[in-house]
C-alpha positions, 0 to 999 in steps of 0.5 A: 911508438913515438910520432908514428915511428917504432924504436927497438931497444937493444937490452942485452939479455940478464944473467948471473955471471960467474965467469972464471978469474984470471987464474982459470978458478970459478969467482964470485960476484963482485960487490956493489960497484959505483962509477961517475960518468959524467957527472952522475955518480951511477951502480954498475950493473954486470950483466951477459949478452946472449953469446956469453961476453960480459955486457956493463950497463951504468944506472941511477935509482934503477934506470939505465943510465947508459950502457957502458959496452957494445957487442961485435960478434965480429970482433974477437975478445977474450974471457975477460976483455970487454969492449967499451963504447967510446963515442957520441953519448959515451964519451968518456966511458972508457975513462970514467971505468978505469978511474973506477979500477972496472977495467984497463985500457988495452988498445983503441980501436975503431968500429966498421961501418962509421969508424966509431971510437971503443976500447978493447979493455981488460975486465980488472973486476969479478963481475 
């Protein structure tokens, strides 16, 4: 609680992923991984949301720094496409991750109800 008011976090629920390569075979973990955004040189930590898509959060020394993906259950994705938040404090996500060789840039798109910025991208990565 902050000056009388509640925050809620959003923090996507962690499991370890072993999702299907491209080909439809069972992968393995990915290595260590590290993007700058920002900046900040940060890991990336792979994580799944409660309904199975992929979530990407980025950190330095082990605290969030910020999380690279949102999840609109209204919004088809495939296996391994993700949905990279693109607006306000994320600015620059989307590019930040592909320099990174993380992801690849599908198509933009814009988010109901304030017409936020995210990319719809291909996960290039076995998280």
């Amino acid at each position: 609680m902050i000056n009388g008011m509640i925050l809620l976090l959003q923090i996507p629920l962690i499991r370890h992923i072993h999702s299907p390569s491209p080909e439809g075979k069972p992968s393995q973990p990915t290595k260590h991984m590290k993007v700058v955004f920002n900046g900040q040189e940060c890991d990336v930590v792979f994580s799944q949301y409660a309904n199975g898509r992929t979530a990407i959060r980025l950190t330095v020394d082990g605290m969030t720094y910020g999380m690279a993906t949102i999840n609109d259950p209204d919004m088809w994705l495939g296996k391994i496409q993700v949905l990279i938040k693109n607006y306000s404090e994320n600015e620059g996500m989307a590019d930040a991750l592909v320099a990174a060789g993380i992801v690849e840039k599908q198509e933009e798109t814009k988010l109901h109800p304030f017409g936020c910025s995210a990319w719809i991208c291909k996960l290039l990565v076995n998280p």
